[in-house]
N, C-alpha and C positions, 0 to 999 in steps of 0.2 A: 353529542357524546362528551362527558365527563372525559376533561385529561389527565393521563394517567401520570404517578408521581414525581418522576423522574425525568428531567432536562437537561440535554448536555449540546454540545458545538461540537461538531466531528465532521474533517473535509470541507468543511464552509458550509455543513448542512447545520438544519438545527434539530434536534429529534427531540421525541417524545415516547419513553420506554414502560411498560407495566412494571419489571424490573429492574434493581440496579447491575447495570452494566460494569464489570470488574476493569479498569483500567482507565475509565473516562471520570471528568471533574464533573461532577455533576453543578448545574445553574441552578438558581433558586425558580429562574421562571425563564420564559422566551417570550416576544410579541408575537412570534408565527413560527407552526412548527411545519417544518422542508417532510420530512420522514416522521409516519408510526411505526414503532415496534413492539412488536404483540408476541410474546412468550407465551407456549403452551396454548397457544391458540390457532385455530382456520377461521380463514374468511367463508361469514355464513353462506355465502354463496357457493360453497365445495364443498359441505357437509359432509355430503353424503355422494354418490357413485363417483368418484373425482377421477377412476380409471377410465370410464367411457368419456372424459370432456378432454383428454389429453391425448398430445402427441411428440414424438421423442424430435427435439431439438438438437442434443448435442449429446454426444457419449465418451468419455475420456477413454482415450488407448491402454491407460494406467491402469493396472490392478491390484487392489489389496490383498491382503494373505490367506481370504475366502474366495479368491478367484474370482471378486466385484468390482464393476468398474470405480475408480475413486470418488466417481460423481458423475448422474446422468442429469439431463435439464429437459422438461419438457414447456412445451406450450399449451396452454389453457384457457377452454371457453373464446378460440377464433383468437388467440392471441390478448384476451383482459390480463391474464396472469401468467406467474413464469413458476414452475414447481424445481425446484433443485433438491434432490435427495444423493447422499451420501453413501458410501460403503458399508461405514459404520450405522446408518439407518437416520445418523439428523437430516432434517429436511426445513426446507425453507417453500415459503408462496411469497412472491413478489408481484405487485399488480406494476400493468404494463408503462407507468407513468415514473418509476422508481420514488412512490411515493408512501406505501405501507409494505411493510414485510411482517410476515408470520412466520416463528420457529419452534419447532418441535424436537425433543432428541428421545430417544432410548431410554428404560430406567438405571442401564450401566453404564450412562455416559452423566456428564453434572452440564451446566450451567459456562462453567469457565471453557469445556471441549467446545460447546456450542458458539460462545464468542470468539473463539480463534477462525472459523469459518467467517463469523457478521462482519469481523472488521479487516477479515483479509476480501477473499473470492465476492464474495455476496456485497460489501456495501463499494467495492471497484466497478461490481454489475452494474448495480443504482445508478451509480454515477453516469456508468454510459449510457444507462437508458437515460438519465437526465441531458445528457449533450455536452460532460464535461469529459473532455480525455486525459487521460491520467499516464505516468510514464510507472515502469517498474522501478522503481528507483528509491533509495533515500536522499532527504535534504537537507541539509545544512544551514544554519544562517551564520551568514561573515560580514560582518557591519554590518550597514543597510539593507543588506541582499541575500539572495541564498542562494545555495547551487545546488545540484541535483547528482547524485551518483548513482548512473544505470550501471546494467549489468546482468547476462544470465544467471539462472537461479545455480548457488554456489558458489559468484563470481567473488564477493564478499563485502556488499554492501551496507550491510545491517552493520558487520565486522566495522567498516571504515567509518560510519558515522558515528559508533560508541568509540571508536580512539578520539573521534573530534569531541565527544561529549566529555571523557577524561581529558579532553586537554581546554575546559574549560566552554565551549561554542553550546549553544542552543541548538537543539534539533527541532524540524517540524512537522518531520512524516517520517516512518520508513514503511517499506515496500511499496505502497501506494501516494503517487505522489501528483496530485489533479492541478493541474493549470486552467487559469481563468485567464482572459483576456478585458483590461482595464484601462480606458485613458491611456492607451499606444504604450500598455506594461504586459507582462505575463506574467501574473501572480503567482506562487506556488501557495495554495491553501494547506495550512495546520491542520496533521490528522491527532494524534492523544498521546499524552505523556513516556510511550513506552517503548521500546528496541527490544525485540525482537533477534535473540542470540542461539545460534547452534551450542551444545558443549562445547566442543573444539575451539568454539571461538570465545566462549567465555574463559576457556585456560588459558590461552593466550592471550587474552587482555587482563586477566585477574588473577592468575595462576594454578587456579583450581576448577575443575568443571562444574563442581557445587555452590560456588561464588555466590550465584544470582539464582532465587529462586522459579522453580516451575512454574510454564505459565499454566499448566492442569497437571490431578492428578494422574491423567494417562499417557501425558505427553516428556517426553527427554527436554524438548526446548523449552528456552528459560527466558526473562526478560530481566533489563535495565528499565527501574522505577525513575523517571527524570522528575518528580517531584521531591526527592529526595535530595539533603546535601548537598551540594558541589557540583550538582545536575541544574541543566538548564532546558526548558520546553518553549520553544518559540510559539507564540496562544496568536499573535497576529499574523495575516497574509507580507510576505515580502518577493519585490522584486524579483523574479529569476535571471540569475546574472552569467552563470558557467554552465555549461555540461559537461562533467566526466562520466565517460566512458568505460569501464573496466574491460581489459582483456587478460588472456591468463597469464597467469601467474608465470616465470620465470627465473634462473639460478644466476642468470647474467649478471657480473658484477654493477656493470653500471644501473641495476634496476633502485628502487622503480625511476621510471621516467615517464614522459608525456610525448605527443605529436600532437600536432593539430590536423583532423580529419579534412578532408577536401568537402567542396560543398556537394560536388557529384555523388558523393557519398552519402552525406549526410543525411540523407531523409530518409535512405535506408535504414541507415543505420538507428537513428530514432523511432522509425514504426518498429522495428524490431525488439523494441525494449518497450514498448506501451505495455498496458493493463489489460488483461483479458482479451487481448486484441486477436483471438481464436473464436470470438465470441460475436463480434461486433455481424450487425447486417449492410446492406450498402447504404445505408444513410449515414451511421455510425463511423464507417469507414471513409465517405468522404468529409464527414467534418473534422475529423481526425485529420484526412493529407492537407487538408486545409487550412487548420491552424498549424500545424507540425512546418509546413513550408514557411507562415510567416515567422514561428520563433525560429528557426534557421536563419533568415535573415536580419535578426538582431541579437541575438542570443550566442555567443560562442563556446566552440563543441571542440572536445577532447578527445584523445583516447591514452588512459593512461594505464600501463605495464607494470604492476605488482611485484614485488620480488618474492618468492618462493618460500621464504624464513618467515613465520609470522613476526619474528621480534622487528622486523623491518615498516610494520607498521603505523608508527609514530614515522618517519623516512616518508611513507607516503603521502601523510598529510599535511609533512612539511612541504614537497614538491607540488600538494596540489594547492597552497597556498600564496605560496610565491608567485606560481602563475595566475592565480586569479589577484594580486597584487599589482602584477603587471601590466594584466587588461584594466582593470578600473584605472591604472595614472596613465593610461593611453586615450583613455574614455574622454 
């Protein structure tokens, strides 16, 4: 097979796209490509009856405003492929080795709605079916190292790594943030140049909701370009040195602040912030508690307490600096 024109480095993968991918640095070449990605195409092996080789995997509780679930996933062909189709009707085939993906969308949907799906839901899948476990989280790099800020969805993650991006640091993931285990380190692998902003949060860091442009023409959220300016994109793997924590938000004057979580805790508290972890089967699941307990034992976990006022978040990032200052001259 002729490879198709487009190379990029995404997650530690190296891919190989028919299309240009909107948000990714494209490579001139790769010596071995991890993932295909095939726009507007099926694997010939589903041509044709593709409803009799399937069975429904997983069905989200979530409904869109046609009263569809936000995404259903089935299994394909005894488990070769995975089908994920959407509310909106894009659809994804992923063969069971998280090594080629096919996407299809709508003709009232573009290109750009279809990538907001590949490099969120769909390439955190891959991942697990590849064996890497990934946290929810964004990460930060701080000298040598990075840190990691979990958090449920809304907690304000995306939010706190674009204050660190205006305040100068490199970023190297948000949302999806896959750890590798290397030479007795825990890598945090670089996902693409871009953050990922609600409105709300782009007025409160920028002052207007229009600040930063859409990331589609269908969608309100908007992105930070870190190729641009005064932006920095972490392109190598770094150390993962901290975990924070996000909990809610709070008026208490002395916010934000930090504690350090008990280790009893902690492994909770970390499976609970993974990737797709709704998804995983029991092999997925134990290699996940598996590595999750050894970065517990070398990695130090946070929980830090937001203040309420978004203007307080430049305040957070200084709190969550100090302490990770702290731990590295303890180190």
């Amino acid at each position: 097979m002729t490879p198709a024109p487009f190379f990029y480095s995404i997650f530690g993968l190296y891919l190989n796209s028919n299309l240009a991918i909107p948000g990714l640095i494209v490579l001139p070449s790769v010596s071995k490509v991890d993932v295909q990605v095939s726009f507007n195409e099926f694997p010939p092996a589903l041509q044709t009856n593709i409803e009799l080789k399937q069975k429904i995997w997983w069905v989200s509780r979530y409904k869109d405003e046609n009263d569809r679930p936000l995404v259903t996933i089935w299994q394909l062909e005894n488990g070769d492929y995975w089908r994920w189709e959407y509310g909106d009707r894009t659809e994804f085939i992923i063969d069971r080795k998280g090594t080629q993906i096919w996407a299809n969308w709508p003709n009232n949907l573009t290109l750009e709605d279809t990538v907001t799906y590949l490099l969120g839901p769909i390439f955190g899948f891959v991942l697990r079916l590849r064996g890497v476990v990934c946290l929810h989280a964004s990460a930060v790099a701080i000298e040598d190292k990075s840190i990691a800020i979990l958090g449920p969805a809304g907690a304000g993650k995306s939010t706190t790594a674009a204050a660190f991006a205006q305040a100068g640091f490199a970023i190297l993931s948000d949302d999806i943030v896959p750890i590798l285990e290397r030479d007795n380190h825990f890598l945090v692998q670089p996902a693409y140049p871009r953050l990922r902003l609600w409105p709300t949060s782009v007025k409160a860091l920028y002052g207007e909701e229009d600040a930063l442009p859409c990331l589609t023409p269908n969608w309100d959220k908007r992105f930070l370009d870190l190729t641009q300016p005064k932006y920095k994109f972490q392109e190598l793997p770094l150390p993962l040195g901290v975990i924070y924590i996000l909990s809610d938000r709070t008026t208490s004057p002395s916010a934000p602040f930090l504690e350090r979580i008990p280790s009893n805790n902690g492994l909770i508290s970390l499976i609970s912030n993974t990737y797709a972890n709704n998804l995983l089967d029991k092999k997925m699941r134990a290699t996940e508690f598996d590595l999750l307990s050894r970065v517990l034992a070398k990695v130090p976990l946070r929980r830090v307490t937001p203040h309420a006022d978004s203007e307080n978040i430049s305040k957070l990032c200084d709190v969550i600096l100090e302490d990770f200052h702290k731990l590295s001259n303890n180190v």
